[in-house]
Each structure stands twice: as structure tokens, then as C-alpha cells.
C-alpha positions in Angstrom: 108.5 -41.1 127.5 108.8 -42.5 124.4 112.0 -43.8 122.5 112.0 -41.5 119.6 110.2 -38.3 119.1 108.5 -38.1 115.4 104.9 -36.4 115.5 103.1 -34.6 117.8 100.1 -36.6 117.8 102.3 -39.7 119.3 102.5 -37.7 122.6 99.8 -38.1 124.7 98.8 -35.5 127.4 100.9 -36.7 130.2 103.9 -37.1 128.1 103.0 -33.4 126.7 102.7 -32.2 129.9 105.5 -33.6 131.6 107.5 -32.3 128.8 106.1 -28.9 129.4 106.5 -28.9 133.2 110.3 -29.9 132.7 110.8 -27.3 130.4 109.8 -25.0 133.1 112.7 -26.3 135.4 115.3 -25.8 132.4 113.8 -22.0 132.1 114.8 -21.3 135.8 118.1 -23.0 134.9 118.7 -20.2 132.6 118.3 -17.6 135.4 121.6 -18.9 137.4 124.8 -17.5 136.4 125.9 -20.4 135.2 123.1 -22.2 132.9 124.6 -25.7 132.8 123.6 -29.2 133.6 125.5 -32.0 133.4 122.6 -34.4 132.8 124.1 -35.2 129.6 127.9 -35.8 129.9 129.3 -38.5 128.2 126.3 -38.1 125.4 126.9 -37.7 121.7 124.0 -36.1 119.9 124.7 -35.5 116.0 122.7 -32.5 114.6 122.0 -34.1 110.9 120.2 -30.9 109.2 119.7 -31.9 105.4 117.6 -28.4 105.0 118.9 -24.9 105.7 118.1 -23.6 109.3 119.4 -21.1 111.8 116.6 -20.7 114.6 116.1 -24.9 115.3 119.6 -25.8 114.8 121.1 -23.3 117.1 118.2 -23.6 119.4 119.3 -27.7 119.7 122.9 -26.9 119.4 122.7 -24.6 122.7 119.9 -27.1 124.2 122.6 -29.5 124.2 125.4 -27.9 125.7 123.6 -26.5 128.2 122.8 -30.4 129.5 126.6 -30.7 128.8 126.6 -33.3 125.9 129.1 -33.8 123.0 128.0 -32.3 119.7 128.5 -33.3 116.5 126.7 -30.8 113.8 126.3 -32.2 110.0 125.5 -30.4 107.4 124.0 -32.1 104.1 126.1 -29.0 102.0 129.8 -29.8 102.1 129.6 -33.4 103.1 129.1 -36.5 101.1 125.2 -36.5 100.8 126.3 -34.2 97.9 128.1 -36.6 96.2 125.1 -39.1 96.3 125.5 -40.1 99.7 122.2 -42.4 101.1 120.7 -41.4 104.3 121.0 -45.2 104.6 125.0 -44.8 104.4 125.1 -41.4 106.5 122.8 -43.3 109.3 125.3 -46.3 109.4 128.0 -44.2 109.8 127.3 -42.1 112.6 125.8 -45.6 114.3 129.8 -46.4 113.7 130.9 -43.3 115.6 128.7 -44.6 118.3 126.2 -41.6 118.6 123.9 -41.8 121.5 120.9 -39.9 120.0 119.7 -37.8 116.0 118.6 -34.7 115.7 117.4 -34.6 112.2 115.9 -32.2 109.5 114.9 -33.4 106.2 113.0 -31.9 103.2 111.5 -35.4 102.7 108.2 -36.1 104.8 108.9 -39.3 106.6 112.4 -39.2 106.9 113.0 -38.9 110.6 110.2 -42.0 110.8 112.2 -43.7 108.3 115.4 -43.5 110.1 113.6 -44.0 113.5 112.1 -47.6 112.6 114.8 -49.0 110.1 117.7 -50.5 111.9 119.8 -48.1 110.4 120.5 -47.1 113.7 120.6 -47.6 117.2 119.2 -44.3 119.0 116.6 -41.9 119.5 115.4 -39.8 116.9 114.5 -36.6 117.0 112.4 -35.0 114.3 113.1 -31.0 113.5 111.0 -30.8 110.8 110.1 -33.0 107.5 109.0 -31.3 104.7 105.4 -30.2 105.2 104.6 -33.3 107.3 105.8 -32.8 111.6 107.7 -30.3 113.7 106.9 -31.8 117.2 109.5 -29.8 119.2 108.1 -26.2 117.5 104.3 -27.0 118.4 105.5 -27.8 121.8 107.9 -24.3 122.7 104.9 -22.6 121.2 102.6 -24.3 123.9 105.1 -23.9 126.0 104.8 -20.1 125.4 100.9 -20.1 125.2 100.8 -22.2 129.0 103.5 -19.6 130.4 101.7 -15.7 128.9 97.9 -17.4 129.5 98.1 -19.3 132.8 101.2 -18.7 134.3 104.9 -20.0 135.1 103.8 -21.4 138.6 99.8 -21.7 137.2 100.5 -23.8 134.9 102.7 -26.7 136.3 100.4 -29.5 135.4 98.3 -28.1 133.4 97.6 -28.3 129.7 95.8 -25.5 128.1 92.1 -26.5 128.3 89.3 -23.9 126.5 92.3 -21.4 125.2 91.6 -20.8 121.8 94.2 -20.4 119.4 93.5 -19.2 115.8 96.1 -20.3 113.3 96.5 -18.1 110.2 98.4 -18.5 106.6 100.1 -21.4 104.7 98.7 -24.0 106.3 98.9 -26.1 103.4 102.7 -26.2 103.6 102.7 -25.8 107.1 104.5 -28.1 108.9 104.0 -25.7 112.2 100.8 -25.8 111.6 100.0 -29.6 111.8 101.9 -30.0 114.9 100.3 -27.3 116.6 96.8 -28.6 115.7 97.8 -32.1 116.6 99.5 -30.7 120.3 96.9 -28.1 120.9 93.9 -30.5 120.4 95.5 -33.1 122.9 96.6 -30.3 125.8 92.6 -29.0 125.3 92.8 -26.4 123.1 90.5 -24.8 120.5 92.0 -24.6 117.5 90.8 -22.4 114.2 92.7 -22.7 111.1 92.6 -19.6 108.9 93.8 -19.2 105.4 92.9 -18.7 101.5 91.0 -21.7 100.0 94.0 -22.4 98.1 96.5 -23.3 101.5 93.8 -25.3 103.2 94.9 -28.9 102.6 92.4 -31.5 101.0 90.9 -33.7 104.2 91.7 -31.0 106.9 88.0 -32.1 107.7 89.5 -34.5 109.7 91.5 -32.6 111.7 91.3 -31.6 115.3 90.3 -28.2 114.0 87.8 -25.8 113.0 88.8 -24.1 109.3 87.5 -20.4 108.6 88.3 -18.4 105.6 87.9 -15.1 107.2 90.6 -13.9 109.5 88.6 -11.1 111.3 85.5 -13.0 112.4 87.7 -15.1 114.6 90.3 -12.5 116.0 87.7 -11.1 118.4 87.1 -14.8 120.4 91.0 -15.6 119.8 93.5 -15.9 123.3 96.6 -16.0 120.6 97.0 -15.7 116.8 99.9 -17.6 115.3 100.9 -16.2 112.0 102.6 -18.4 109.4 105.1 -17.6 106.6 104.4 -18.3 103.1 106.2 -20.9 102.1 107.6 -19.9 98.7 110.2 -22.4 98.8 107.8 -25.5 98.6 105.4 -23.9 96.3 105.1 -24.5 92.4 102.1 -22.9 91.8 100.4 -19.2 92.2 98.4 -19.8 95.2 96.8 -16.1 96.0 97.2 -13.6 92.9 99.4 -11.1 94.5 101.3 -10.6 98.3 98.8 -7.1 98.6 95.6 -9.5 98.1 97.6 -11.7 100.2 97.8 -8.9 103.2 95.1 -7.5 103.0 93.1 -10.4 103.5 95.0 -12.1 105.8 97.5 -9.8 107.1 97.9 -9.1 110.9 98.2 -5.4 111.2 97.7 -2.8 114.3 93.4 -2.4 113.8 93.5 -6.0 113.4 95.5 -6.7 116.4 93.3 -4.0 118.5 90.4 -6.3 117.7 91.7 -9.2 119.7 91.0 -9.4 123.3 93.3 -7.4 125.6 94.9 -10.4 127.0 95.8 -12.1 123.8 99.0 -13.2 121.7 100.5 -12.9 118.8 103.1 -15.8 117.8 105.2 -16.6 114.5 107.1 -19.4 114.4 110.1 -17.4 112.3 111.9 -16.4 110.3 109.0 -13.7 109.5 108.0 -11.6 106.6 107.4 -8.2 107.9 104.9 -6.4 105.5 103.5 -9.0 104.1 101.7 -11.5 107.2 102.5 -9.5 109.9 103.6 -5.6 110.2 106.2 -4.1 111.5 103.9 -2.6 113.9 102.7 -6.2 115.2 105.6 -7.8 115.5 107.3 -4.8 117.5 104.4 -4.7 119.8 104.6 -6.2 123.5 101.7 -8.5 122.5 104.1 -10.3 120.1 105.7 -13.4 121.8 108.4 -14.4 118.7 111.8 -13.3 121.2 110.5 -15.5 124.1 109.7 -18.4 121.3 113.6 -18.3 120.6 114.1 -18.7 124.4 111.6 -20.8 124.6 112.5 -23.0 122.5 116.1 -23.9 124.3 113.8 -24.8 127.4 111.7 -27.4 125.5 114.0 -28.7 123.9 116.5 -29.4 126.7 113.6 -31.2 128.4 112.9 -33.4 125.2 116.4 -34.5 125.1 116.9 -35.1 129.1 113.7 -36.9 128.9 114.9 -39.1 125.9 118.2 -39.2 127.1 118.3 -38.9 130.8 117.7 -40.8 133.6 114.9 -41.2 136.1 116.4 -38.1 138.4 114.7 -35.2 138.4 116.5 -32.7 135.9 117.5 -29.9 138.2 118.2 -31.1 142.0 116.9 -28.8 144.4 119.3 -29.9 147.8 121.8 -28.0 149.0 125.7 -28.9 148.7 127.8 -30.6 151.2 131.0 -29.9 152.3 132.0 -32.9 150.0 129.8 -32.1 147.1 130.2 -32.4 143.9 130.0 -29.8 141.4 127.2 -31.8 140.0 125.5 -31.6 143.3 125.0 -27.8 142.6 
């Protein structure tokens, strides 16, 4: 593995894999009555979230205390980054309180590269999302969740997920979700269709790993899962669709659209969503809908992105029995 984790596109397919196949240890984890591993003690990881969140920094939070490390959780509000504090000067101080490893979200594309390659600091970075730029540990719990409803739990243990076809609809424009998916999806074998208005289609998506369709029901019918994105009114400054009806209708998921996709097929959202508007009620209610196990999900993957960054060369979860003597650790 790598030192740092900024983009999707720097993992290869073994490293994707391997990621994927550990996460699958840390989801049987989760089955034991007690769900820890002390892969971790000793570590300090500081959560430095500089944008509002409640999904990925939980999801870390819990992802860490499950491998039993020291958290630290920062949030931009409240502290001195609102009294002009540089991400230079919060950096240098956490490198001062000897932090073993960055988990950082930023509204500013670049900024987990940034703090990754400028000396600022000493340890691994992981990205959670920079403005519309990366969100590598998202596109890989929602592979994670693709491998585990299309091939398998057991089927899929070193395997990518070669001719699926996954049709990605909405904002893609802002979409960070969406370019980490298409970069991860392309490089585990995937299909990928991006579907949205004219308007959210970034300029150069030509050069994407990715076909682009405006039409959302000509591809439903030949999709294995559907990934709906929000609309990101938050980073928008301009009317991009006239209204949210137009908006639904168009490229809504609702019930006949969902009874158009094959009977084996998904429906994801990476959250928070907008019921009524990309998805219904109806949809995202349904058993086809896989946003709950994304949550869980998303603890897995990201336990096995921070004991492979983190860890040793063990394997995560030992599989002999206790002695007499053993440790707890041992268990």
C-alpha cells in the first residue's frame, strides 16, 4: 500500500483489491460480540473536518475505535481556523502533538494533496473528500457494496468487479462521488455510464473512463446498479435545470423506473438523500436500495484503509485459537 491515500485513480487493482478483501475480514469482525481490534493501540489519528459532515466522520470516528486507536476529532467551527488560522499552522501543530496519521475534509480541491506532499507534516493522509475533486474511501465502500450484493461475500474474495455495469446518475458536475467511483470502477473492470442534464456534465468528461448519456431510461434496462447523486446546491451559483419537477422527472429514480432495471440490480446513494426529488420515497424504502449497508459498509472499508496505512504486515484478524497463556490480543 501506499503512504497516503488522496485519489482513487492512485490505487491500482491489487491495492483496490486487497483493500476490498480486508474490508471483508473487518465485516466479520462486526459479527463478534465484541467488535474490536487492537491493531491500532498506541495510534493517534486526528479527524481534521474543515466541511460539515455526519455520515464520513462518524463512519472514521467508529472505524477507528474499533482498531482501538486514540482519537482526536477537529472541527474548523469553534477552533482557531476561524480566526484566520492556516492549514499550514493547524498541520504543524498537530505534527507537535505527535499524530500518527490525518483524516481530512476540506472544501478546497487539493487540500489533502497539499498537506500530503508539503512537509507540513509527518504522516499519512487520508482524503474524505475535497471540494468537487476526490472521495477515495466513498467510491471504494460503494464497490465494496457492489462486490458483496453482485458476486458475493465469499465470491468475491479476490475479485474486482469485471463486466458489472454501473450507471451513475445526477450532479456529476459537482460530484466528488462521482469521480472517484468512475476512476475505482474503471480500474476494478467495471462499465461505467454517467447520466445527467447537459448542464452537470463537466467540460472534458470525454476523457474519462466512462460512457456519458443524457437519458436516464435507455440505460436502466442494461444497468447491474444505479447510483443516485444529490444535487449539490451548496456548491452551485448558477440555475443549472429550470425547476426540481423538470429535474425529477427527467432524471428521477421512481418505482416504474426502478421496475425497469433488471431483477438482480441496485440502487445506491451515497447520502444524505433528497427524497422526492432524485430518488422517491418508494425507491429508497425498497429492498433493492443498498444506502443502510453503505453506512455499514463504510466502517469496514475504512478500518481496512487505516490498518493497511497504519498497521503492520500481520494479517488484520488472526484466525488461531487462544492458549492457556494468551493474550487478549490473541482472541
Amino acid at each position: 500500500m501506499m503512504r497516503h491515500l488522496i485519489s482513487a485513480a492512485d490505487l491500482s487493482r491489487d491495492d483496490a483489491v486487497l483493500i476490498l478483501d480486508t474490508a471483508e475480514e473487518m465485516a466479520r469482525v462486526a459479527d463478534r460480540p465484541i467488535k474490536k481490534l487492537p491493531a491500532l493501540r498506541g495510534r493517534t489519528i486526528c479527524n481534521l473536518f474543515f466541511e460539515d459532515s455526519t455520515r464520513t466522520r462518524i463512519s472514521f470516528e467508529a472505524a477507528e475505535k474499533r482498531l482501538s486507536a486514540d482519537v482526536i476529532n477537529f472541527a474548523a467551527k469553534g477552533s482557531s481556523v476561524s480566526k484566520g488560522e492556516s492549514l499550514k499552522d493547524t498541520a504543524q501543530t498537530l505534527e507537535a502533538m505527535g499524530v500518527d496519521a490525518v483524516v481530512i475534509r476540506h472544501g478546497a480541491s487539493g487540500a489533502p494533496y497539499r498537506l500530503a506532499t508539503s512537509g507540513w507534516i509527518d504522516a499519512p493522509v487520508i482524503n474524505a473528500g475535497d471540494g468537487t475533486h476526490q472521495h477515495p474511501t466513498q467510491a471504494l465502500l460503494d464497490a465494496f457494496t457492489m462486490r458483496r450484493r453482485l458476486v458475493g461475500p465469499d465470491a468475491g474474495i479476490g475479485k474486482g468487479l469485471d463486466g458489472k455495469r454501473v450507471t451513475i446518475v445526477g450532479d456529476v458536475l459537482h460530484s466528488r462521488v462521482a469521480r472517484s467511483n468512475v476512476d475505482l470502477l474503471h480500474t476494478l473492470g467495471a462499465e461505467v455510464t454517467v447520466v445527467a442534464p447537459p448542464t452537470l456534465v463537466p467540460v472534458g468528461v470525454e476523457s474519462w473512463p466512462c460512457e456519458v448519456s443524457y437519458d436516464l431510461d435507455s440505460t436502466l434496462t442494461k444497468s447491474d446498479a444505479v447510483m443516485m447523486l444529490r444535487v449539490q446546491r451548496e456548491r452551485m451559483n448558477a440555475a443549472f435545470f429550470p425547476t426540481e419537477r423538470e429535474y425529477s422527472r427527467r432524471y428521477g429514480l421512481d418505482g416504474d423506473r426502478m421496475a425497469r432495471m433488471p431483477e438482480h440490480s441496485i440502487v445506491m446513494h451515497p447520502g444524505p438523500m433528497v427524497r422526492g426529488m432524485e430518488i422517491t420515497a418508494e425507491v429508497a424504502d425498497s429492498d433493492r436500495c443498498t444506502v443502510i449497508e453503505q453506512v455499514a459498509n463504510g466502517v469496514h472499508t475504512r478500518m481496512a484503509v487505516l490498518y493497511l496505512l497504519l498497521g503492520g504486515n500481520e494479517p488484520a484478524v488472526s484466525h488461531t485459537r487462544p492458549t492457556a497463556t494468551g493474550s487478549e490480543e490473541s482472541k
